[in-house]
N, C-alpha and C positions, 0 to 999 in steps of 0.2 A: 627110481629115476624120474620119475612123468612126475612125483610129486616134488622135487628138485627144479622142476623149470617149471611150474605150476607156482613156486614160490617163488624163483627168480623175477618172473614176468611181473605177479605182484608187487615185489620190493622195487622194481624198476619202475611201475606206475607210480606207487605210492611214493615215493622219490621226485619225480616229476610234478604231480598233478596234485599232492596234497596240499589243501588250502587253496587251490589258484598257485600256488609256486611249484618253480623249474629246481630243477639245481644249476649252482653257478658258482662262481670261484670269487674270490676275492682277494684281498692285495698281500694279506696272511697265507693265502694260501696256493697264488699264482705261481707261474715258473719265473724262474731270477729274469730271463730275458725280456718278457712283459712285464715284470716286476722294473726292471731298468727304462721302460718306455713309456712306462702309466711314471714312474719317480720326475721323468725330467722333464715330461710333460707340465707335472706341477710344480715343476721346478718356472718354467717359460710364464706357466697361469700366473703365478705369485710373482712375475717378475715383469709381469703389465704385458706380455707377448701371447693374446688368446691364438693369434692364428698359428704360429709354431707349437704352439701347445697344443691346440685342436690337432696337428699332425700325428703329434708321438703318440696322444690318445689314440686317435685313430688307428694305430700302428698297434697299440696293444690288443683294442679290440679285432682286427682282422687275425690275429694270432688266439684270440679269448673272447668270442662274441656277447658270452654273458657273465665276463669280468664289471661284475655290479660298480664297483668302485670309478672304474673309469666310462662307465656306460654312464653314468650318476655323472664326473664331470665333462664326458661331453655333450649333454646336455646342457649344464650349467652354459659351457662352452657356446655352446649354439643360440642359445638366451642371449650371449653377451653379445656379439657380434649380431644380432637382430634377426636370427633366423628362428621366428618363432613356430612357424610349422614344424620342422626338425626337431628341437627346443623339443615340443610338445609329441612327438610322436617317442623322443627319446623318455622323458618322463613316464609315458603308456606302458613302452617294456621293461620300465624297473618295475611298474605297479603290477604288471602282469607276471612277471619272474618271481617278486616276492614284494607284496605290499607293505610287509612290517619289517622288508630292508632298512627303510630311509624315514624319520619321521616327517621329513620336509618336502617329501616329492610328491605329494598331494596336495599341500599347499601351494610347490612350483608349477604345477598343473594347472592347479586354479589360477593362480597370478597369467598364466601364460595366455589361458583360453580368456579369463575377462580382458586380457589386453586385446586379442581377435574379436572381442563383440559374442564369443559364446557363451553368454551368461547361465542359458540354462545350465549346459556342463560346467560352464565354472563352480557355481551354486551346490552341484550334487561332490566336486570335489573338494569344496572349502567345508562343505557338512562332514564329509569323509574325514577332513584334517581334525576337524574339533570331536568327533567322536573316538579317533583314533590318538588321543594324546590329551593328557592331562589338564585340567584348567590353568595349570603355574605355568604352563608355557608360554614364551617372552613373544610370541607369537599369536596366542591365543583373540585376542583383542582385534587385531586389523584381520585375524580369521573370521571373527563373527561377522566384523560389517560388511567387507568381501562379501560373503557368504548374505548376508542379508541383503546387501544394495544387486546382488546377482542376481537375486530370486525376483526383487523387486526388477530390475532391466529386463529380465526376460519376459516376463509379462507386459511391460511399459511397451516391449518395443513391436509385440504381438497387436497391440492397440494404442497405434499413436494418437494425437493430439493435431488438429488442424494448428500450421504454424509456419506462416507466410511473411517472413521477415524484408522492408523494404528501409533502403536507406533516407535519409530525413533529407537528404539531398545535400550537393557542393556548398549552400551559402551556409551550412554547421558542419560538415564533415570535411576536415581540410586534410592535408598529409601529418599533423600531428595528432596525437592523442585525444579523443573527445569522449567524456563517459557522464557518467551521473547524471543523468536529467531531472530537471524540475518542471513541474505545470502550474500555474496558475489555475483557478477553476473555468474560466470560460476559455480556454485553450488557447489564449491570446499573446501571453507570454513564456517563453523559455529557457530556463538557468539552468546552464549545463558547467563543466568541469574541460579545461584544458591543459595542455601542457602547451608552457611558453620558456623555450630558455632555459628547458631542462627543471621548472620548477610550477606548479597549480596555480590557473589562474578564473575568476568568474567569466562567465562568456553569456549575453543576454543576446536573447532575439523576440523580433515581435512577428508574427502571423496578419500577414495583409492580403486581400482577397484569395484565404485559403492556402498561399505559398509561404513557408516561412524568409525572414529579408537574412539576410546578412549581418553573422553573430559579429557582436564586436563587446572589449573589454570591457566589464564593469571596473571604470577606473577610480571611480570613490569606495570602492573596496580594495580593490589587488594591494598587493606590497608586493616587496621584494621577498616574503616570505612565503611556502604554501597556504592557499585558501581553495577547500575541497567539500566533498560530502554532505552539498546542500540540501536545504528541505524550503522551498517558500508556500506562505499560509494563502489560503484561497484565493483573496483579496491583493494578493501579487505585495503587501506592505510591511510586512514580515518575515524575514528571513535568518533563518537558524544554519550555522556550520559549522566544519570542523577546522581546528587552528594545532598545529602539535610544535611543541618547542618553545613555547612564547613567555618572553621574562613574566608575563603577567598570570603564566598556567597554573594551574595546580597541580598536574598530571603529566605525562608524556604528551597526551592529547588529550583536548577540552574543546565544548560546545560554546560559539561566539556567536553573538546577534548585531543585525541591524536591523531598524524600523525605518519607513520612510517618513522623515515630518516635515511638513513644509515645500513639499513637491523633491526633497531629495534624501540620501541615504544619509542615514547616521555614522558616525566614528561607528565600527566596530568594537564590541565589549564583551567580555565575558560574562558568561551567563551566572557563573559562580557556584558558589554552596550553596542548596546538597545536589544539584546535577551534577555540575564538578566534583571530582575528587582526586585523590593521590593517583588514580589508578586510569587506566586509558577505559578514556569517554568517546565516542565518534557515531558516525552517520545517523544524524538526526531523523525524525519525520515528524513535523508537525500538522495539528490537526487542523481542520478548514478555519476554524474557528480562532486557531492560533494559541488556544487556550489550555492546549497538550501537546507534551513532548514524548516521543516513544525514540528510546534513544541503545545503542549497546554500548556495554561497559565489562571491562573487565576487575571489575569490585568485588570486593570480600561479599557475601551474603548469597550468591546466586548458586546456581545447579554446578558449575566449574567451566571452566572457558570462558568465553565473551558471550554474555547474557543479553536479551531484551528487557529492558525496565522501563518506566513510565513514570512521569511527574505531570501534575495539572496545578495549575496556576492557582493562585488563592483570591480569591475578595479583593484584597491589597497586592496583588499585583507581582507579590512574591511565589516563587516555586516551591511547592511542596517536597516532602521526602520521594524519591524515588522509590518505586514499587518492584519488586521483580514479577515478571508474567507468568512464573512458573513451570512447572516439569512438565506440562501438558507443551508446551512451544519451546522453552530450554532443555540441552543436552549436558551430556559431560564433554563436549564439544563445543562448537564456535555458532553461535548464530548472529548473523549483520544485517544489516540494509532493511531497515524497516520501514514500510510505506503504508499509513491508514487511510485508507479512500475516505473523502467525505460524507460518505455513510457512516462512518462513526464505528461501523461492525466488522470491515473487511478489513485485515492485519496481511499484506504480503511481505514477506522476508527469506533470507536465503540461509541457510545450514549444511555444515555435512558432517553433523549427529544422527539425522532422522535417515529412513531407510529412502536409498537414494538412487541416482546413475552414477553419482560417484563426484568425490571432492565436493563442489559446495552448488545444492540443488537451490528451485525456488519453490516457496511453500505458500499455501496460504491458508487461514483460518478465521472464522465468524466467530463471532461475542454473542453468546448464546444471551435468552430472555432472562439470566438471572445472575446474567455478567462477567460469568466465565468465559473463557476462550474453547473452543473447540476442538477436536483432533485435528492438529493440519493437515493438509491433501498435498502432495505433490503434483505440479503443475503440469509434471508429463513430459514423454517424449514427443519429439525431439525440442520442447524450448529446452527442458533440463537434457543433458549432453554425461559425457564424463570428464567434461572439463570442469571449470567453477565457472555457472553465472554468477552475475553480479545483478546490481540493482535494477533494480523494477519499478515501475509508476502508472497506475490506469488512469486515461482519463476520467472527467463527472459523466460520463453518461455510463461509462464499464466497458464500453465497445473495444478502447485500442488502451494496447500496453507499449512501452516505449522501455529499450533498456540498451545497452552498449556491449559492445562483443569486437574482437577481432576474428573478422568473415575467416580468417583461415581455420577459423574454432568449429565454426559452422559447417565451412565446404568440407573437413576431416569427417565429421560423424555423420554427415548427409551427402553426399553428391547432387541432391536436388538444389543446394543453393550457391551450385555454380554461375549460377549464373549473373548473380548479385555483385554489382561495379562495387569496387573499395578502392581506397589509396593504399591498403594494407597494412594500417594502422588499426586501432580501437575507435569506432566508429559509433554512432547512434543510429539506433532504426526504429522501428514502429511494426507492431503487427496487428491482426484484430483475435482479442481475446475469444477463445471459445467460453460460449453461453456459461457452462456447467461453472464456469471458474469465476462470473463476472463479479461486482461487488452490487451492493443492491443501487436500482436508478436512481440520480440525483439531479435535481436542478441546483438552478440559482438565480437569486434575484440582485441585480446591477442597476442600483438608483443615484439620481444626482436630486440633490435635496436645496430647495433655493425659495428665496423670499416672492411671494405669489405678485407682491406689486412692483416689486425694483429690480427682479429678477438678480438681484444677487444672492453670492451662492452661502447657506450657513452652514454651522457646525448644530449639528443636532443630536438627540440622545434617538438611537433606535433602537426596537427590543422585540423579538418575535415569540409568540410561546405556540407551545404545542396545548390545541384548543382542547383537545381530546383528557390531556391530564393538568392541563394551566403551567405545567411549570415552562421556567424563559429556555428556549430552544437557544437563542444567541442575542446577544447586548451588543453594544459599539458606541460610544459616541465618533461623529463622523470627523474628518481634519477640517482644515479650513474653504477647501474645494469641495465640501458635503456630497463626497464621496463614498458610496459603500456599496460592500459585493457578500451577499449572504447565502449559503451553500442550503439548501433545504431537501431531505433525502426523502422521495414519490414512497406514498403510502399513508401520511399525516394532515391532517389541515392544521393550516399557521394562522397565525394573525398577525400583522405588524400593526405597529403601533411608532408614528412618528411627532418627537414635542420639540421644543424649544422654549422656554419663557419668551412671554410675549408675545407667544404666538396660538391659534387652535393648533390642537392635536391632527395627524391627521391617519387615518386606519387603511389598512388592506385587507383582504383574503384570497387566501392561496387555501383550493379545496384540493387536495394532490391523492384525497383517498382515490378520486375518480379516474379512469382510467386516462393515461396521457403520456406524449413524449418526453425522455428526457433532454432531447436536443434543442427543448424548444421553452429557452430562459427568460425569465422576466423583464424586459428593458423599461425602467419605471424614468419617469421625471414629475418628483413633487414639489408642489409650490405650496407650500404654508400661506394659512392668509393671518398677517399679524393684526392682534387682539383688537376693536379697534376705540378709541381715545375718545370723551366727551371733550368737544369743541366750544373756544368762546367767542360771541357774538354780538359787539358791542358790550351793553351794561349786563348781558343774560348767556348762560349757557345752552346752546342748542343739543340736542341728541344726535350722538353718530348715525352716521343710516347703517340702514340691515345690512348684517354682514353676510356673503356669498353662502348657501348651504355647504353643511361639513356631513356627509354621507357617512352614518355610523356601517361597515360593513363588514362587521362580528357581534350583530345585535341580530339575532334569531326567535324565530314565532315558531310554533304547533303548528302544522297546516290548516290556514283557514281558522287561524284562531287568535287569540292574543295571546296567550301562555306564553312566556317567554321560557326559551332552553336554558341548562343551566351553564353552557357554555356563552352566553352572551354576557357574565356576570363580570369576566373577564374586560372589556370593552366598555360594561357601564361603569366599572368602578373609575376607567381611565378619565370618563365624564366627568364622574363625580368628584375628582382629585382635581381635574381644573376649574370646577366651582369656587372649591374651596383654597384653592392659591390665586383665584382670581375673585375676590368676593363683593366685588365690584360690578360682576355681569349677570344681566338675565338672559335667558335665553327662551328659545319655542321649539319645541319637540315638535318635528312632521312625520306623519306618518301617508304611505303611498301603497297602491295596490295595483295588481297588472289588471287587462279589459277584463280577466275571464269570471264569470259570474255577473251577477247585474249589479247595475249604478249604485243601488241604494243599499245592498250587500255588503260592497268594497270601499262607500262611505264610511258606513257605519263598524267598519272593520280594521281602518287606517284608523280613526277617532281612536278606537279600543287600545290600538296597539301603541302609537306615542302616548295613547293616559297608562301604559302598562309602564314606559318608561318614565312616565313621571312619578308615577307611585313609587318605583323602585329608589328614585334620587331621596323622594321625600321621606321616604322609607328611615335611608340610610345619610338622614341628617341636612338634607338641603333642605333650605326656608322656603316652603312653597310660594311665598309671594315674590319670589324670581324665577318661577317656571310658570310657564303658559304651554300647553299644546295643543294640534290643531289637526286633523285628518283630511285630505285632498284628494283618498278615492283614486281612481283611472283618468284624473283629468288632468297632469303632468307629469309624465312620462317622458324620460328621460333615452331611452332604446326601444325599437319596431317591438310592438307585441304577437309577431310573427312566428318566432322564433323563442327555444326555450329559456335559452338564455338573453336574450331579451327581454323575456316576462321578468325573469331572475333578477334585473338589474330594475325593473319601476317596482318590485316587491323591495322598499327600501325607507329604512325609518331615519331622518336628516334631525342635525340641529342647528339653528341659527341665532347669533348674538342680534338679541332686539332692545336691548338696553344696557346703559352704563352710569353705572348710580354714582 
């Protein structure tokens, strides 16, 4: 007898408790009368009526508490009608009754709890799903990333991200739609994306004492058709976008340009083969320089979805083959909106392939020393959310990013940014980048180029290289307003180098290795001094007078020496090329020393260093009987020798036209 209930008590637990499951009944196996109220229950589910349906469920289970079948859908039931707490507690007791009842209710679990924000348990129940169910399952796939952007939230949301979003104010943010921003480099212009009429239109503003004015239509671009998706080059004079549907496409959607010539905007034109193709091309980002396009497409050759690829410009002025960026930045998914800071190395864009908060994140990644792209980083909570951000743009200095949202995106996943005014629309706003994410510091240098006597304005060829390895950093010739804006990213020394025929060259230096702000741009005004003409006088010709000194200042000494560096080869060649296009001029090499060390010292040291450039001319093919040089010491001084850079500026070797044969 005592081993009789010894055994019963066992087969009673083991009954219950084996594995984690209960016993329970099921629809096979229920009494007809809960069998009749779990039937018309799903009878009401399938006939669109979850609340009369949630009854008769109901109804079964107060008769069959762990009648699985209809425990399983009212559940479902409470999902639909949006009671996810319920939803989710109802899911608990099928997994705790029996976990290998249902292969789906650890995946509705998951789905239920990432919808509440609890990633970590969503995560450990989307793991559960994929380890309890085969890989052919038709589910399997949005399990993983689930399961993957879970793991990823839960930690994101442990360690946010500073992210203080404000709006760019009424005179761009109206009651309709405003998204896509563009920045010129010196922060001065704005191209953003509107909605007018139900259809995409340009919208520009300018930045005047710090406040931006009041966006109004770019009406030598708009049509009657959509124009979106902009990207303009540093220089505010090139502007790349997107156009879809247009008799002239190639594609669904294709990349269209305008330049500014002649103080206004071009017809719009497509960019054409091989950027274009059959297949959808859109949201551009070109480079400061204007001379690359990073563009997404969804083209045969790439990882699958809508890829990132890249074209650069050629010689001739044509577009190269598209590149794809590869599996390190492309998914089997979508990636858009790509923005290259004029650093040249920072790629931000948006995906929701990579491990994320969910739908489409922002990313960003550096161009490593040997030109690959890097692992991207996601940007973090809360700018990435579980909605989709959309485009991104830093400014040159890396401090503020600017991007567009509807605030009700924002006030849903934050309550901190309640308190941010909207018209409740798609809006534009500004934040300031956190450090960790910025792109590397950039300047820029903003010159007007004009005739040193008549003060009008020319067209000039200008061309900067990086002194460090000689090659051209950026070219241009200028329009006819000798205008130009050259992005140079802190960490390099430049040289500019500005010509014209018929005119002296004339040089800069930008020393940027040394330490210095990026908010603090170059505003240049050069005046060329044109070459100047032998005059006639009466029955004889007089000699022009001396022309004004032309300050070589990428021509570099040894300290205290004449050696020249071998970076100044760069600057003497530019000399020696106008020799020789001008073969007609002599000239005199001066050479200058700052007060420090004695008179006869920094005589005899200026002397050394214009005969070092004269050697060099004579060297390399000038006729020395049109060079003269001449040393002047500490006695013309040009800046206080107080100050280091002061000395820096009378340490300086000059040439001047002293004849014309």
């Amino acid at each position: 007898m005592k081993f009789r209930i010894l055994f019963y008590l066992f087969f009673s637990f083991f009954s219950l408790e084996l594995s984690g499951q209960q016993t329970y009944v099921t629809a096979k196996t229920v009494s007809p009368k809960v069998k009749k109220y779990y039937d018309e229950g799903m009878r009401q589910s399938f006939n669109g009526q979850p609340k009369k349906a949630l009854a008769q469920i109901e109804k079964a289970l107060e008769e069959e508490p762990n009648f699985m079948d209809a425990l399983l859908q009212w559940s479902n039931l409470k999902y639909d009608l949006g009671n996810l707490e319920q939803a989710e507690k109802g899911f608990e007791k099928v997994i705790a009754i029996d976990s290998n009842f249902s292969e789906n209710a650890f995946y509705n679990l998951g789905l239920i709890e990432w919808k509440q924000n609890k990633f970590a348990e969503a995560a450990t129940h989307f793991q559960n799903y994929l380890e309890a169910n085969p890989k052919s399952s038709r589910r399997i796939a949005k399990a993983q990333d689930y399961s993957r952007n879970a793991q990823f939230a839960a930690e994101a949301i442990k360690n946010p991200v500073p992210f203080e979003p404000k709006s760019l104010g009424p005179n761009i943010n109206t009651p309709r739609a405003e998204y896509l921003p563009s920045l010129t480099a010196d922060g001065e212009t704005l191209i953003y994306t509107a909605v007018v009429r139900g259809q995409e239109d340009f919208f520009i503003s300018k930045k005047e004492a710090g406040k931006w004015q009041k966006g109004r239509p770019m009406e030598s671009l708009n049509t009657y058709l959509n124009e979106g998706g902009q990207s303009i080059s540093a220089d505010g004079k090139f502007l790349v976008f997107t156009a879809c549907n247009r008799r002239d496409g190639l594609g669904s959607c294709d990349l269209y340009f305008s330049e500014i010539k002649k103080g206004r905007w071009t017809p719009q034109k497509n960019i054409g083969s091989p950027i274009n193709s059959s297949a959808w091309e859109s949201l551009p980002s070109v480079s400061a320089d204007g001379k690359t396009i990073y563009f997404s497409s969804a083209r045969k050759g790439g990882q699958g979805g809508k890829d990132l690829w890249v074209s650069y410009r050629r010689p001739n002025g044509q577009w190269g083959n598209p590149k794809n960026l590869g599996a390190v930045i492309n998914t089997k998914k979508a990636e858009q909106s790509p923005f290259i800071h004029p650093d040249g190395k920072t790629l931000y864009f948006m995906s929701n392939g990579l491990p994320g908060m969910g739908g489409f994140d922002l990313f960003y990644s550096r161009k490593q020393a040997d030109g690959r792209w890097g692992k991207p980083q996601n940007l973090g909570y809360p700018i990435n959310t579980k909605g989709n951000e959309g485009a991104l743009i830093i400014s040159l200095d890396g401090k503020t990013a600017y991007f567009a949202s509807d605030i009700a995106n924002l006030q849903e996943n934050d309550s901190s940014f309640d308190n941010i005014q909207s018209d409740g629309t798609t809006d534009i706003y500004s934040f300031e980048l956190y450090e960790a994410a910025r792109p590397q510091p950039v300047t820029y240098v903003k010159a007007t180029v004009f005739d040193s006597e008549t003060q009008q304005r020319l067209s000039a060829k200008v061309e900067f290289v990086d002194l460090a390895t000689g090659n051209v950093h950026a070219s241009a010739v200028t329009e006819e307003d000798g205008e130009f804006l050259v992005t140079l990213p802190i960490g390099k020394d430049y040289a500019l180098d500005v010509s014209k025929e018929k005119y002296l060259f004339h040089s800069e230096n930008f020393a940027l290795t040394q330490d210095m702000e990026s908010d603090q741009p170059f505003l240049l005004e050069i005046g060329l001094v044109p070459i100047p003409e032998m005059t006639t006088a009466g029955s004889g010709e007089t000699p022009p007078p001396k022309s004004q000194p032309i300050i070589l200042k990428n021509v570099f000494f040894e300290t205290a020496s004449a050696a020249l560096q071998p970076q100044s080869v760069i600057e003497l060649n530019h000399l020696k090329n106008l020799l020789e296009k001008n073969p007609n001029l002599n000239i005199q090499i001066n050479g200058h020393t700052d007060n420090v060390g004695s008179e006869e010292d920094n005589q005899k040291l200026s002397e050394n260093r214009a005969k070092a450039v004269n050697d060099f001319l004579v060297e390399n093919g000038i006729n020395p009987n049109r060079l003269t040089y001449k040393g002047f010491g500490e006695t013309q001084p040009i800046d206080t020798n107080d100050t280091e850079e002061g000395r820096r500026n009378n340490r300086r070797t000059e040439f001047e036209v002293v004849g014309v044969r």
